[in-house]
Every structure is written in structure tokens, then in C-alpha cells.
KESE-507511 format. One line per 2 residues: number of its first residue (from 0); for each residue x, y, z of N, C-alpha, C, O, CB. Coordinates in steps of 0.05 Angstrom, whole numbers, plus 5000, padded with zeros to 4 digits. Glycine has a CB too. Layout:
BEGIN
NUM	X:Y:Z:X:Y:Z:X:Y:Z:X:Y:Z:X:Y:Z | ...
# end
This chain:
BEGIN
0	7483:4053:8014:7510:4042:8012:7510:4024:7988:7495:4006:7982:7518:4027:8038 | 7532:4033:7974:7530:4013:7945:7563:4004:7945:7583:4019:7944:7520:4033:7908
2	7560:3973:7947:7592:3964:7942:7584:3946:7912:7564:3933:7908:7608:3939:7975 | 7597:3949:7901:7604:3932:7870:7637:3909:7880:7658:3912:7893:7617:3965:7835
4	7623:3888:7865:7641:3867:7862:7657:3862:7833:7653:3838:7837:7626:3844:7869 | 7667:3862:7815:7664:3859:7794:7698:3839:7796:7716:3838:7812:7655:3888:7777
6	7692:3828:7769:7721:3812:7764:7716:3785:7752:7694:3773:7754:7738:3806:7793 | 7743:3773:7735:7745:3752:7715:7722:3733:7721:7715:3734:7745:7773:3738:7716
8	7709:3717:7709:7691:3689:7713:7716:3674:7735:7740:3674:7733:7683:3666:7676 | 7695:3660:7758:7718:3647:7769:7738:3659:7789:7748:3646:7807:7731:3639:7749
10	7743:3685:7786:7747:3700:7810:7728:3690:7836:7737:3695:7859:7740:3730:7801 | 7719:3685:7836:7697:3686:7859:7682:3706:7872:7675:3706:7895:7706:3677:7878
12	7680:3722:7854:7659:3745:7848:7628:3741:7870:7618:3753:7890:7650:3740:7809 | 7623:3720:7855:7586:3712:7872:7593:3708:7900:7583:3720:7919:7566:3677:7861
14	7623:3678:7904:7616:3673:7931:7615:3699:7952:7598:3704:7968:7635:3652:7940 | 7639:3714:7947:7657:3730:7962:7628:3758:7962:7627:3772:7982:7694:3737:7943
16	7609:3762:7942:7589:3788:7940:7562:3784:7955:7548:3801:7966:7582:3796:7908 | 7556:3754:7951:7534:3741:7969:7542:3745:7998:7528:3759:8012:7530:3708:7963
18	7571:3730:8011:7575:3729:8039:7573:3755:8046:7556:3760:8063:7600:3718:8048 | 7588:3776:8036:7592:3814:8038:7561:3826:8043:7552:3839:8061:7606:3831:8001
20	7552:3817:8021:7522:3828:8027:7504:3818:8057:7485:3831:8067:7505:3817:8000 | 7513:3797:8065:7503:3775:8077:7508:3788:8108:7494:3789:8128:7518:3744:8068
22	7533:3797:8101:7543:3813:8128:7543:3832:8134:7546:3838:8158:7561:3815:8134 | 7536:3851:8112:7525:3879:8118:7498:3884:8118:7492:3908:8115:7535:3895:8101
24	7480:3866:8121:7448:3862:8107:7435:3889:8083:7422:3910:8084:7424:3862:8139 | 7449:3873:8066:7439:3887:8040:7434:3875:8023:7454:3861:8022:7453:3903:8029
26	7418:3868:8003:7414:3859:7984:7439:3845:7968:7460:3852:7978:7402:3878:7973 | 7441:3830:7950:7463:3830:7930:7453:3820:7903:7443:3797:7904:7488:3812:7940
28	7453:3831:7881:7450:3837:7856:7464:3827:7842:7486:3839:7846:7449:3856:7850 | 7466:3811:7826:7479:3790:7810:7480:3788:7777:7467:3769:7768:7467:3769:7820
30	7490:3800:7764:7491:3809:7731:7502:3780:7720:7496:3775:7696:7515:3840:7722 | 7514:3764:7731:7510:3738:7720:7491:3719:7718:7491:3700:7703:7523:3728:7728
32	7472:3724:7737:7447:3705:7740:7428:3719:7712:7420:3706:7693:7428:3708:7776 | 7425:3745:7718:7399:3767:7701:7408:3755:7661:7395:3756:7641:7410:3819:7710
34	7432:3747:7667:7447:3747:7638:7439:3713:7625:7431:3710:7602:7488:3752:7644 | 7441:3692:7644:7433:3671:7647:7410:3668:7642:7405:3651:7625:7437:3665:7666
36	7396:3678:7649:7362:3683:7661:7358:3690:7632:7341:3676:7624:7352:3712:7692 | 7368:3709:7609:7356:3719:7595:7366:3706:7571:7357:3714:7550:7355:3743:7597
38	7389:3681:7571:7401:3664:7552:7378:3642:7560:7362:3639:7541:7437:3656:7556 | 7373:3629:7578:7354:3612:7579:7325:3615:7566:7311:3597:7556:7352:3608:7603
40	7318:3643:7567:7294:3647:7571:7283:3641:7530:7263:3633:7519:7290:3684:7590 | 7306:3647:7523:7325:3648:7497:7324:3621:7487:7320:3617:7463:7357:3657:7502
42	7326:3606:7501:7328:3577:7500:7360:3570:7481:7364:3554:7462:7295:3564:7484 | 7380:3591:7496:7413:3596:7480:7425:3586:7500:7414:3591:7521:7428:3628:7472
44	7451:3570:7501:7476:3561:7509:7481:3592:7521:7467:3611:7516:7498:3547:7483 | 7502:3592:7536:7520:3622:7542:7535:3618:7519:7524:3632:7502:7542:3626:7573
46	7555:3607:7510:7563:3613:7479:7545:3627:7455:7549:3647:7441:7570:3588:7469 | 7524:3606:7458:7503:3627:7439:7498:3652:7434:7501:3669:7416:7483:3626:7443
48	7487:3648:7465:7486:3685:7474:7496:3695:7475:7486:3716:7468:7481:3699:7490 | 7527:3697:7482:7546:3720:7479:7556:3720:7450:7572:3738:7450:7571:3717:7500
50	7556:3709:7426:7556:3706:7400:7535:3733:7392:7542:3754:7380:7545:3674:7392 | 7499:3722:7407:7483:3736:7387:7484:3764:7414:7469:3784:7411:7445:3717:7376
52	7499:3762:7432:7505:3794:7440:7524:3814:7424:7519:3838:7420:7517:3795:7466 | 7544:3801:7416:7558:3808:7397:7554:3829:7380:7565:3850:7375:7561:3792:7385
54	7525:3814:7368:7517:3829:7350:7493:3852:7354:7488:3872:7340:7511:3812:7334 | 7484:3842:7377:7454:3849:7386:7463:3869:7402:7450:3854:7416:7434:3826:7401
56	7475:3894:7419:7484:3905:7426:7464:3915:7454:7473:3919:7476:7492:3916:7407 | 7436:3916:7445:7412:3925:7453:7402:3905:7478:7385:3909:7496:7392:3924:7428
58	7417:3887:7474:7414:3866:7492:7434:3866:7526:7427:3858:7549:7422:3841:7471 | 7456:3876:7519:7473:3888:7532:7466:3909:7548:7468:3910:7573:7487:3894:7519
60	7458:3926:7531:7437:3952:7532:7420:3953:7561:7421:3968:7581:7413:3950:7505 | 7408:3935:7556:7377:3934:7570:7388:3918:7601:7385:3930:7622:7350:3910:7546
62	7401:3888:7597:7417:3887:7625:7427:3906:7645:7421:3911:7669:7436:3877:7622 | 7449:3918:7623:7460:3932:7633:7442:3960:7658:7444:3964:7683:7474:3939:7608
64	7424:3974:7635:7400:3992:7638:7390:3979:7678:7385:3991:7699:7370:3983:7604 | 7390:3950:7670:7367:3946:7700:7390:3945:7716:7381:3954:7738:7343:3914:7703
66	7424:3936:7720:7437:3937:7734:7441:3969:7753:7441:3975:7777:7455:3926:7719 | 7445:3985:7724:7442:4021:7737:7423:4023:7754:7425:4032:7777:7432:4046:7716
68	7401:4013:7739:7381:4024:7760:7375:4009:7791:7357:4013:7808:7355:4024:7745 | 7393:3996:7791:7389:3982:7817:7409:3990:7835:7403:3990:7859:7390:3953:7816
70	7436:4000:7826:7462:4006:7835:7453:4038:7843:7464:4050:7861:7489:4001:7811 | 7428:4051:7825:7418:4078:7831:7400:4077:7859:7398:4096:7874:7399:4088:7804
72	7392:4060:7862:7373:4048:7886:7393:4047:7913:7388:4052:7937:7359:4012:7877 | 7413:4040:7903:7433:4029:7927:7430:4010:7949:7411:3994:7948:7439:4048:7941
74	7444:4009:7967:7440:3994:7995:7434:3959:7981:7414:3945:7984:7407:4011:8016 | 7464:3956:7965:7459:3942:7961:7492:3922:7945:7507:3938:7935:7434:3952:7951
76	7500:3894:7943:7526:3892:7933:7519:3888:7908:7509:3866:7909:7544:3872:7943 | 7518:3895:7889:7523:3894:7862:7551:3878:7856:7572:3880:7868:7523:3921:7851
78	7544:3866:7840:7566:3844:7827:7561:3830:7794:7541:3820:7783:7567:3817:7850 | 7590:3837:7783:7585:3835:7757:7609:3850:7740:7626:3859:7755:7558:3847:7752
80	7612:3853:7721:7646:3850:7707:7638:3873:7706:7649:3882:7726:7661:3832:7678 | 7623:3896:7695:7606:3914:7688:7603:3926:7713:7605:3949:7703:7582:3905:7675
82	7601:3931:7738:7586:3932:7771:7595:3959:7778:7582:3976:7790:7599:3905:7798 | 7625:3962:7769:7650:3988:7776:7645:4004:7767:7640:4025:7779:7676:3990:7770
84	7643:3998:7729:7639:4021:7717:7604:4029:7711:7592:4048:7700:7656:4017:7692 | 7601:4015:7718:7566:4033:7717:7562:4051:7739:7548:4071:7740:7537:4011:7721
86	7582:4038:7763:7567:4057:7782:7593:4090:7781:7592:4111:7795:7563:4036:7822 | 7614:4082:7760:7632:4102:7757:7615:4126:7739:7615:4150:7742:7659:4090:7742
88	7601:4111:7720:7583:4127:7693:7569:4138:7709:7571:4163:7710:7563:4110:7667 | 7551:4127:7725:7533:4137:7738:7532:4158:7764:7514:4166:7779:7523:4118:7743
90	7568:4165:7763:7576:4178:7788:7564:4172:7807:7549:4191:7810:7575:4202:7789 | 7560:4154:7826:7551:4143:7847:7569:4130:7861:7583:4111:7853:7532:4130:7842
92	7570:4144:7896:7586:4139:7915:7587:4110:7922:7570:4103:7938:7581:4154:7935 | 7606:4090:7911:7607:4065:7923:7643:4056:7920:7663:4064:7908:7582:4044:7905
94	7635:4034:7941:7670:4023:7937:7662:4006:7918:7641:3993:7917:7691:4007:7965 | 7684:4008:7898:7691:3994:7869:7714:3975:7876:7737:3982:7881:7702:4017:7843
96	7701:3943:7875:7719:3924:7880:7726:3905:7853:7709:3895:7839:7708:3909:7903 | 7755:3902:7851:7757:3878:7820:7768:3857:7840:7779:3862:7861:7786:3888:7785
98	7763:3831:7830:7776:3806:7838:7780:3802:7816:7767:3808:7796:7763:3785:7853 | 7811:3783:7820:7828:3773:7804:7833:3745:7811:7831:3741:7835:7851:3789:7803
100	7840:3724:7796:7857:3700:7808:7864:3685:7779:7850:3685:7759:7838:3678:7833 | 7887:3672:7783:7902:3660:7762:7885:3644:7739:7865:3631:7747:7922:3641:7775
102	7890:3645:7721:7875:3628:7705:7867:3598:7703:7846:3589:7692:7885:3631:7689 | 7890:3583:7718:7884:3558:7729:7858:3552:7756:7839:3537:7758:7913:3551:7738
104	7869:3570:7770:7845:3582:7794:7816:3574:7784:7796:3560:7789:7845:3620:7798 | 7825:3587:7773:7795:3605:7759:7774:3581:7743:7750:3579:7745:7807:3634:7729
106	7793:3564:7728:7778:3540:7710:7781:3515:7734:7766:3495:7734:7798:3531:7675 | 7793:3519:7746:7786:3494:7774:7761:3504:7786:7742:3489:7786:7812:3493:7804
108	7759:3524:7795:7736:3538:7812:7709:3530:7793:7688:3520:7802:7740:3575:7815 | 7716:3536:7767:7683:3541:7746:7680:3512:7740:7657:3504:7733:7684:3563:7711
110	7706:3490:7741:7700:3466:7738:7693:3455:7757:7682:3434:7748:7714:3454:7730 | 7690:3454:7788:7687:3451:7818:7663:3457:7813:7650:3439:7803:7702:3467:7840
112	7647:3483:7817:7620:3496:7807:7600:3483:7784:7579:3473:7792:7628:3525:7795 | 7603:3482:7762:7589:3474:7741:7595:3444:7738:7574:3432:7731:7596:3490:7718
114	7621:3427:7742:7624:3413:7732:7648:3406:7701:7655:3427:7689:7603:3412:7734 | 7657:3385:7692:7671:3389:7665:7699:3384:7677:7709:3380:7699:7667:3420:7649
116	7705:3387:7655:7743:3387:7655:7758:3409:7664:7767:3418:7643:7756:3385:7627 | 7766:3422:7682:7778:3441:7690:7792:3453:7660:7780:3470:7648:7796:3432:7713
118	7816:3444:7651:7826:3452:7622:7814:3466:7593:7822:3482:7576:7833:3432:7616 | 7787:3447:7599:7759:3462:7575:7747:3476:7588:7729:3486:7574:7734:3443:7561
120	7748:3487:7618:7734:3504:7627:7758:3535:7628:7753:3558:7636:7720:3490:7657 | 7782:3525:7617:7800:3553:7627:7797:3559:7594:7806:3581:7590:7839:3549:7646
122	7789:3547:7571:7791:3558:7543:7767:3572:7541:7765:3593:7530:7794:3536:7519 | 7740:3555:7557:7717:3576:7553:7724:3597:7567:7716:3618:7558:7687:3567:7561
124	7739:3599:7590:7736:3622:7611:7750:3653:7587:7744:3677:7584:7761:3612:7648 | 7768:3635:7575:7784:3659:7555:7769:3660:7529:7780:3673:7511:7819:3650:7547
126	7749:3650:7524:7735:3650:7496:7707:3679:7513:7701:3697:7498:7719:3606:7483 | 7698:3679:7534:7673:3692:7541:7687:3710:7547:7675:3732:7547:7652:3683:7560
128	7717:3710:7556:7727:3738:7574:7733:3755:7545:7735:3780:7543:7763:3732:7598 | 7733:3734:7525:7750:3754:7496:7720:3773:7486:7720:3797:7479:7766:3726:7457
130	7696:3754:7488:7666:3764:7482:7668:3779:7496:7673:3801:7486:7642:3750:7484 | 7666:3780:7522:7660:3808:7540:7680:3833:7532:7672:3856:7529:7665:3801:7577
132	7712:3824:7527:7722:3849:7522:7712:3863:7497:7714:3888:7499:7747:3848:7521 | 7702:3853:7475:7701:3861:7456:7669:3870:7460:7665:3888:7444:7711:3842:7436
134	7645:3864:7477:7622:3876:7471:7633:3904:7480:7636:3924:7466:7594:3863:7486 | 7640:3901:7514:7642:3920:7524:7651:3949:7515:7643:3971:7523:7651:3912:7537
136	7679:3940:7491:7691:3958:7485:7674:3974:7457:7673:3998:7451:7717:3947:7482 | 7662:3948:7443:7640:3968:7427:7615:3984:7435:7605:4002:7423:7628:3955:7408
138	7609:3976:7453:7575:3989:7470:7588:4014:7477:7581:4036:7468:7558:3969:7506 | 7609:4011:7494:7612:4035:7520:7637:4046:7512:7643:4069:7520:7614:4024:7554
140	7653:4032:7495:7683:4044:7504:7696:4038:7519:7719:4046:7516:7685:4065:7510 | 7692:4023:7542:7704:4017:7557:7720:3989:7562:7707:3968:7563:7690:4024:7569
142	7747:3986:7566:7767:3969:7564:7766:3957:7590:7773:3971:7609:7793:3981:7555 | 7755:3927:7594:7752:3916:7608:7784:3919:7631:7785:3920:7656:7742:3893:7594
144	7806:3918:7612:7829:3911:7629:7842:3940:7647:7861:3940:7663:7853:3895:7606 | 7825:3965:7637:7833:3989:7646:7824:3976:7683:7809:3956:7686:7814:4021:7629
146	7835:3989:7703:7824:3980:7729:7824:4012:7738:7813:4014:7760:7845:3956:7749 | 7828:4026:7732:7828:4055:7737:7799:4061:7753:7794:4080:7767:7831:4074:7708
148	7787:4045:7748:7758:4059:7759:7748:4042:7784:7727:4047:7796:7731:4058:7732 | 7765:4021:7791:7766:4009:7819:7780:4025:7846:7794:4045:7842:7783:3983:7814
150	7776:4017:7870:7774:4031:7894:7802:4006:7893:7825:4014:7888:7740:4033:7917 | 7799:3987:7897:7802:3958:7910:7810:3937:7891:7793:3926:7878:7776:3949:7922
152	7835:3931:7888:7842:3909:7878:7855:3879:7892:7879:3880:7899:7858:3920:7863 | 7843:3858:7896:7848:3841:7905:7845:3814:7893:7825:3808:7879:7839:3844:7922
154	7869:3794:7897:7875:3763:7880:7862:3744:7908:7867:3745:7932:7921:3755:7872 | 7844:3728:7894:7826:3706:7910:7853:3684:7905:7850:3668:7924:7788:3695:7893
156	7865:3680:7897:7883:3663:7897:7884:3639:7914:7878:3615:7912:7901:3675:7900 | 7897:3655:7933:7906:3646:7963:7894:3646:7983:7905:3635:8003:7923:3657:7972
158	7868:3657:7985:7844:3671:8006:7831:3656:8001:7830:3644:7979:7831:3699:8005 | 7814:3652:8023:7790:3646:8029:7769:3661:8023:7776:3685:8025:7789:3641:8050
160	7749:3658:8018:7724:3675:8007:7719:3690:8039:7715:3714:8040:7693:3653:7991 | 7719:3679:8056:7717:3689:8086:7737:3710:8097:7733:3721:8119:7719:3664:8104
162	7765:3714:8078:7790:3735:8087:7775:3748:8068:7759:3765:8077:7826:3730:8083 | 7777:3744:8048:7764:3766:8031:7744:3783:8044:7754:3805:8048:7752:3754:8009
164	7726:3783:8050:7699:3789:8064:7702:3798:8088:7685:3813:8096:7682:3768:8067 | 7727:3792:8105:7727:3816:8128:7745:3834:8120:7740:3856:8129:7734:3807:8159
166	7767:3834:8104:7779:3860:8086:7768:3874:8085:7768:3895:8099:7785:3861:8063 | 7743:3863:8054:7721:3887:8050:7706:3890:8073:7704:3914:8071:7700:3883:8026
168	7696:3886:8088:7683:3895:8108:7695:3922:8124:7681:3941:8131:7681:3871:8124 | 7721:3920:8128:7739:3934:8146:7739:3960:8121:7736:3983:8131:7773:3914:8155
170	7742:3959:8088:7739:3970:8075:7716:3988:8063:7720:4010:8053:7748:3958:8068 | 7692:3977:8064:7674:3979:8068:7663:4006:8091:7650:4026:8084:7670:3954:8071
172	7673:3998:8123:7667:4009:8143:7674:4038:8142:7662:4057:8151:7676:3996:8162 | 7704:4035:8127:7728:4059:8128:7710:4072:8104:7691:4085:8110:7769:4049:8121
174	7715:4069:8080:7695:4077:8057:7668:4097:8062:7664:4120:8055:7684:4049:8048 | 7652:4078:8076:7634:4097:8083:7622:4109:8111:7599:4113:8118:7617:4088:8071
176	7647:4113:8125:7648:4120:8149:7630:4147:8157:7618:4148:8179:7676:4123:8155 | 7629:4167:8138:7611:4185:8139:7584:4183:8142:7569:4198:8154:7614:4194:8122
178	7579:4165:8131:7548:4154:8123:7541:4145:8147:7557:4139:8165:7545:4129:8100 | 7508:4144:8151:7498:4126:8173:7505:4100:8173:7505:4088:8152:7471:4125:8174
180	7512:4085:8197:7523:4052:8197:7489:4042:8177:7467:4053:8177:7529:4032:8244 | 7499:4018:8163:7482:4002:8148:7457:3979:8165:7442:3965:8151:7503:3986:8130
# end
């Protein structure tokens, strides 16, 4: 069973893919941490890094590469802006979920989380979302804002990370009803 989470920074992507996983006992896979993990390792800011991704393409590449292969593994929530369409490239049976929530949302949430000014956190949120559209669309082709390749579209807005999560669950169940229970 492979569910993908994917959607804006601040969506609430992690909380809502951790609890999901949590409830279906499956793993959950996280393309924001692996990305982190490899800007640190870097000893780069996330601005940095998505600057020298920009250019570095190979870098993208290779994340990307270990996300497939884990989403190929399955039995597992994958989450990550990227999460849908890999497992679309990869033709592999999973529900494809995007979260959405307002832009104010979104820089309260990452300012709540990290810390900072909510206001400087909604200009970075639109400075990394402009980096991601633009790697994405040179690596792969693919247009972050197309949603065509989602199962599932839902706004954290108004929800609780906990409504969210028995939705997909109920979605989830229906989805892969064929399959052996998880």
C-alpha cells in the first residue's frame, strides 16, 4: 500500500502523513527531512541549497532517485511536493493526495513550527515555492501547479490534522479495498 502526501510548505503535509501512517502502521517517508539532511550535511541554509539546486540539477536527481525507490518498496506514506508524481512516473498503484491551505495559514503554521515572523515566513514560503516550481519544471517537466495527477484534493485550512486523517483513512480503505487490509 503506497499513499503519497504531497502539497505547499505549511500545508501540513508532515503532521497530517506522520498521523496517516501512524494509523495505518506503515512507515512514512519524508522528502523534506532527506532534503534538509543533505543541505546540512552541505553545511547550506535551505536558501542556499535550493539556489545551488537550481543549478545542480543532479542533486534533485539523486533525492528524488531514493524517494522512487522507496515509493517502489511501498507499504508505506510518502510525503513530499514531488510524492504524486513520482509515484505517477513510476506507474504505481497509490492514492495521490495534494494539501492546500491559504497562504497566511501556511506562514503562521511554518512560523508556529520553526519560529520567526509569520509575514517573513509567507515571503520565504513564496521565494522556495518559486525554486521548487522552477527546478521541477526544468528536471522533469513537470508543473508543480498541474494537480491532474492527484487522486485527492484537500484545504487544511479549517481542519484539524485529526479530520484530515480519518478522511484519508476512509479514503485510503475505499482506494485499496481490493488489496489485503494493511
Amino acid at each position: 500500500m503506497l499513499v503519497t502526501i504531497s502539497g505547499v510548505p505549511g500545508s501540513g503535509k508532515t503532521t497530517v502523513a506522520r498521523l496517516l501512517a501512524g494509523r495505518l502502521g506503515l512507515s512514512h517517508v519524508y522528502a523534506g527531512d532527506l532534503y534538509r539532511q543533505e543541505a546540512k550535511r552541505r553545511k547550506l541554509t535551505l536558501e542556499e541549497f535550493n539556489r545551488l539546486c537550481e543549478s545542480d540539477h543532479s542533486i534533485d536527481r539523486k533525492l528524488d532517485d531514493d524517494m522512487a525507490a522507496r515509493a517502489r518498496d511501498g507499504d508505506c506514506v510518502l510525503e513530499g511536493r514531488l510524492a504524486g508524481y513520482l509515484a505517477e512516473q513510476n506507474q504505481l498503484r497509490a492514492l495521490k493526495v495534494w494539501l492546500t491551505a491559504s497562504d497566511e495559514v501556511r506562514a503562521r503554521r511554518v512560523a508556529q513550527r520553526d519560529g520567526g515572523d509569520w509575514e517573513q515566513n509567507e515571503r520565504e514560503n513564496r521565494i522556495r515555492h518559486a525554486s521548487d516550481v522552477k527546478r521541477y519544471r526544468e528536471i522533469y517537466g513537470f508543473d508543480l501547479a498541474d494537480k491532474g495527477v492527484y487522486d485527492l484534493l484537500l484545504s487544511s485550512d479549517d481542519r484539524t490534522p485529526e479530520d484530515l486523517v480519518e478522511e484519508l483513512e476512509r479514503h485510503v480503505r475505499e482506494h485499496f479495498a481490493s488489496d489485503p487490509a494493511p
